[in-house]
C-alpha positions as CSV (number, residue, x, y, z in Angstrom):
1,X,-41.9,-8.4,-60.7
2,X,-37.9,-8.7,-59.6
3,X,-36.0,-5.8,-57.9
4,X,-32.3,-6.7,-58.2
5,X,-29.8,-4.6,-56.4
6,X,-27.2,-7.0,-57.5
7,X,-27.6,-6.4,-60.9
8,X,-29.4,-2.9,-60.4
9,X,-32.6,-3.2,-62.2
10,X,-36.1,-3.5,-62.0
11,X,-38.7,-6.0,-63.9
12,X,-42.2,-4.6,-64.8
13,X,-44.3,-7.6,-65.5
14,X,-47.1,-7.1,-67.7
15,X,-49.8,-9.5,-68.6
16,X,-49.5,-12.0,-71.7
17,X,-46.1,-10.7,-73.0
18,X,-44.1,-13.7,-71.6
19,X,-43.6,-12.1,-68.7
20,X,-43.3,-15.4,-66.4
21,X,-40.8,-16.8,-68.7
22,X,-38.6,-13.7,-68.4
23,X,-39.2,-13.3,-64.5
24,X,-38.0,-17.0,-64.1
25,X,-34.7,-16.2,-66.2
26,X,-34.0,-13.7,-64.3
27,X,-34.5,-15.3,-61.3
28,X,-31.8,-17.1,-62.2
29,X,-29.1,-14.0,-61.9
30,X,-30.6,-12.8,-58.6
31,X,-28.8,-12.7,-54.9
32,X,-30.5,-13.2,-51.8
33,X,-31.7,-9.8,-50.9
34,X,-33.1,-9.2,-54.3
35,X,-37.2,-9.3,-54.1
36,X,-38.9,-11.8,-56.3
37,X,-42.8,-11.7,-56.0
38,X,-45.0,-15.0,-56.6
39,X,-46.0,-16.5,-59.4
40,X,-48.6,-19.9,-59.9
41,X,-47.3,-22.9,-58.0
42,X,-46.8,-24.6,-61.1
43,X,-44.2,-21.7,-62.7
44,X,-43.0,-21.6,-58.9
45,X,-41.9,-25.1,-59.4
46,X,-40.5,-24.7,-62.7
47,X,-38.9,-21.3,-61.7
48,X,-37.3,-23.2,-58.7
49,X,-35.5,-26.2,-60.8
50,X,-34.6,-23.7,-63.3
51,X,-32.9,-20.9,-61.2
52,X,-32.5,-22.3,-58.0
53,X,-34.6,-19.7,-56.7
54,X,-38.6,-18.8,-56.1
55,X,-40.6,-16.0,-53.8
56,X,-38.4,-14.0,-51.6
57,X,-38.5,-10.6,-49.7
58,X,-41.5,-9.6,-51.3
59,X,-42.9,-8.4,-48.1
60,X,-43.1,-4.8,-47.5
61,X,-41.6,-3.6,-44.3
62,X,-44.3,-1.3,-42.8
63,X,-42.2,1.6,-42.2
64,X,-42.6,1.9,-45.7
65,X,-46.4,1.6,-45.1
66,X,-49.0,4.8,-44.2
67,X,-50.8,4.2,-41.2
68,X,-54.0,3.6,-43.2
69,X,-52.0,0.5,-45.1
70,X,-51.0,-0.5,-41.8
71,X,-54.6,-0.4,-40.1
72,X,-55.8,-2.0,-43.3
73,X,-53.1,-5.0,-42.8
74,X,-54.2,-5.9,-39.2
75,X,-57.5,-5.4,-40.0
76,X,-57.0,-8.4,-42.9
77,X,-54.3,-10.0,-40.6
78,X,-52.1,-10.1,-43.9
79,X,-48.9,-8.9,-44.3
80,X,-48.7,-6.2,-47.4
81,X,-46.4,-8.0,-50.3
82,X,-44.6,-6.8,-53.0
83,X,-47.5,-8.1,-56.2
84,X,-46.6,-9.9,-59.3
85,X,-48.2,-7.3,-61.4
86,X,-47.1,-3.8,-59.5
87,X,-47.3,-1.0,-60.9
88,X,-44.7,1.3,-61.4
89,X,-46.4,3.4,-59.2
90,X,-46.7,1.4,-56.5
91,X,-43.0,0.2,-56.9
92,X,-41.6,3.8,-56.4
93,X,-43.7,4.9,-53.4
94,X,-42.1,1.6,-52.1
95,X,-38.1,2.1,-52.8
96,X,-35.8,4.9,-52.0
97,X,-35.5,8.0,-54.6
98,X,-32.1,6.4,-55.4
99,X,-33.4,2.8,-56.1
100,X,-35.3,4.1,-58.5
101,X,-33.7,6.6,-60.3
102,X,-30.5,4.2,-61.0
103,X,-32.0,0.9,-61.4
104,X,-32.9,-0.2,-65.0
105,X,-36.5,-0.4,-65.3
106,X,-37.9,-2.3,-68.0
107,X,-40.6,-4.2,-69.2
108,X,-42.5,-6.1,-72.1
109,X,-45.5,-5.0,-74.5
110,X,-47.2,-7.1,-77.1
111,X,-49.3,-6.0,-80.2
112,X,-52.7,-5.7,-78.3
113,X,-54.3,-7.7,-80.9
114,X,-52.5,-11.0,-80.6
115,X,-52.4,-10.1,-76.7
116,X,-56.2,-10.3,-76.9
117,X,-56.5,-13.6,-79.0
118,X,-54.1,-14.8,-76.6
119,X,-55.9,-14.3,-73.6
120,X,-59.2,-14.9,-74.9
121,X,-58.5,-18.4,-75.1
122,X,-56.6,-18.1,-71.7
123,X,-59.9,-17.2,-70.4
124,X,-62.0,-20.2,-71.7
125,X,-62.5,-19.5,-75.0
126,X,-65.2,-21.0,-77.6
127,X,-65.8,-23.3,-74.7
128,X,-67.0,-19.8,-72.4
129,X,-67.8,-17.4,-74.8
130,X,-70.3,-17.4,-77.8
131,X,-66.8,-15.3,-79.6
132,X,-64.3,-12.8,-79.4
133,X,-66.6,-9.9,-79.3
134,X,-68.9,-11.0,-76.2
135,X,-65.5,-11.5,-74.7
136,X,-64.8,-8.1,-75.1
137,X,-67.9,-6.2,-74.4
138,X,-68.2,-8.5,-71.1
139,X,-64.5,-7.1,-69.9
140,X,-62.6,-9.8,-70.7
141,X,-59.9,-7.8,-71.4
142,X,-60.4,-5.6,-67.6
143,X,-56.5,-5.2,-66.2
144,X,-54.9,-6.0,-69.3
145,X,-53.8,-2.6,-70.6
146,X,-49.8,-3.2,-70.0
147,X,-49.5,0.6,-70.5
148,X,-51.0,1.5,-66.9
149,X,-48.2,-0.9,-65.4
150,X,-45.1,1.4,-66.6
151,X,-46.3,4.4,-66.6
152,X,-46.9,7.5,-64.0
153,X,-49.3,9.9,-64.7
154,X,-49.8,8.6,-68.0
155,X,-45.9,9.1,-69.0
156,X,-43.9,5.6,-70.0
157,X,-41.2,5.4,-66.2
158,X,-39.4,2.7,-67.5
159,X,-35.9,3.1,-69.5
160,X,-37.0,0.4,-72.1
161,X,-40.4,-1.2,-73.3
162,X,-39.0,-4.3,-75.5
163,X,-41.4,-5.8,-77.8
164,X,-43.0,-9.4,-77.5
165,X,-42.5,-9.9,-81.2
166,X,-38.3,-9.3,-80.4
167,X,-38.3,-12.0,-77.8
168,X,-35.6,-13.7,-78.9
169,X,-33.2,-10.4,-78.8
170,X,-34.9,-9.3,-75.6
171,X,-32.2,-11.3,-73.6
172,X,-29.4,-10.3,-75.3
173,X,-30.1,-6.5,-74.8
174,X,-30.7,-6.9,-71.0
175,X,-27.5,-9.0,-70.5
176,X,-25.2,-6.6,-71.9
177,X,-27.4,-3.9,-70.5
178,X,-26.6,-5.4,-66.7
179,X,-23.1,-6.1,-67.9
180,X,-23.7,-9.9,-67.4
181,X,-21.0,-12.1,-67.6
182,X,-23.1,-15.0,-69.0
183,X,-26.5,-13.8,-71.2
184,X,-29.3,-14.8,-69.6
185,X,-31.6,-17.4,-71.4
186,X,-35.6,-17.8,-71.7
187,X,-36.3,-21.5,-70.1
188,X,-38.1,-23.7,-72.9
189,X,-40.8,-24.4,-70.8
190,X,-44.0,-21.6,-71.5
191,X,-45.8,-20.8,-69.1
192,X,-49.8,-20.9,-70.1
193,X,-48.6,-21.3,-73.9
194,X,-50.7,-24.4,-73.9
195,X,-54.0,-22.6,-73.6
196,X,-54.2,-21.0,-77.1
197,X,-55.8,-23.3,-80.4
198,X,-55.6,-20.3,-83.2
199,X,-51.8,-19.0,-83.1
200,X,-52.5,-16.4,-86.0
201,X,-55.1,-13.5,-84.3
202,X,-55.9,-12.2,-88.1
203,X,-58.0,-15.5,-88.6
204,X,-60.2,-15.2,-85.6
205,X,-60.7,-11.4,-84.9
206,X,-63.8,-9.6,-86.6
207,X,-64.1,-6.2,-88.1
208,X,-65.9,-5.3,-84.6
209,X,-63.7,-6.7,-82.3
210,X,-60.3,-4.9,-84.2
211,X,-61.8,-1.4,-83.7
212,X,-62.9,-2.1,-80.3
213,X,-59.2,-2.8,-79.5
214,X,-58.9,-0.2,-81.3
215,X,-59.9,2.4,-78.9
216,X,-58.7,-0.1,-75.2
217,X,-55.7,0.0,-76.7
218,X,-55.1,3.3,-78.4
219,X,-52.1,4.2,-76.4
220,X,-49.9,1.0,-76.9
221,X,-51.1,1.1,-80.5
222,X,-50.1,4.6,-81.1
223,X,-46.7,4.2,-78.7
224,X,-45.2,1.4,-80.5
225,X,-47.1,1.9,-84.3
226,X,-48.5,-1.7,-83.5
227,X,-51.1,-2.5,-86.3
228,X,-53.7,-5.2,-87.2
């Protein structure tokens, strides 16, 4: 997750969209008092030769905290951080009415059944699981619905949802959206693109798995007219 007030906008990362990718290209366009939250030190180090950059001000100040937050903080003796994978939600509560209102917000969504395929082998795969569908029933998907992380009250917040299947457009779009002077590029290097053995999902899902996805999914599905 970024929050650039040099550029004015805000990044909502989802989960298996190419979301590290994105947040380490932007990286590369942010100023010092822009927040940047953490990633894996392996895409931290990657992030860091690409952009120049890695984690900064992602802790919260605790004025911005209730006192429950704060009693809960020395409790832990942790410092309350801004999270990779913050909700909008979250974000808002966080950042003046202002901030919000004129930042651009967006984020990335991917057709939930290659998102699936994609993080089933993530998670272990063949090696863990007997297949897809024990994957599934056993919550291997749990915290993957995208559509929880940019939306209040169930209503999209952000001012654009690009599509996974459009990366190579998405960065185009946001440069001239931010009025960039140079476009913003995607680094070549993918983060946990190595993990996955079947790259099309129609050759490993099963007629039980696809409605199940179905119905965890319905709202991205029937959002963006994604389709098996």
């Amino acid at each position: 997750m970024i929050i650039s007030h040099k550029h004015k906008f805000i990044f909502i990362k989802t989960r298996k969209t190419g979301g590290t990718s994105m947040e380490i290209a932007l990286s590369k366009i942010c100023g010092d008092n822009d927040i940047i939250t953490s990633i894996s030190p392996r895409d931290e180090e990657v992030r860091k030769e690409y952009s120049q950059r890695t984690v900064q001000n992602d802790r919260i100040p605790l004025g911005k905290l209730g006192k429950i937050e704060i009693i809960h903080s020395i409790y832990k003796r942790k410092l309350p951080r801004f999270e990779n994978h913050m909700p909008c939600r979250a974000i808002k509560k966080l950042i003046s009415e202002k901030t919000w209102n004129n930042y651009y917000k967006f984020t990335i969504e991917r057709n939930p059944f290659d998102k699936i395929v994609s993080l089933y082998f993530w998670r272990g795969g063949d090696k863990k699981f007997e297949n897809i569908y024990e994957f599934l029933t056993k919550g291997g998907f749990s915290r993957f619905e995208g559509y929880d992380l940019y939306s209040i009250n169930g209503i999209v917040a952000v001012d654009r949802v690009y599509k996974y299947e459009n990366i190579d457009t998405i960065c185009n779009d946001i440069s001239e959206k931010l009025k960039l002077k140079e476009p913003i590029s995607l680094p070549k290097y993918k983060a946990k693109s190595h993990t996955r053995i079947i790259s099309d999902y129609k050759e490993i899902l099963d007629e039980k798995s696809i409605e199940l996805i179905k119905v965890i999914f319905a709202r991205e599905i029937e959002l963006f007219n994604y389709s098996f």
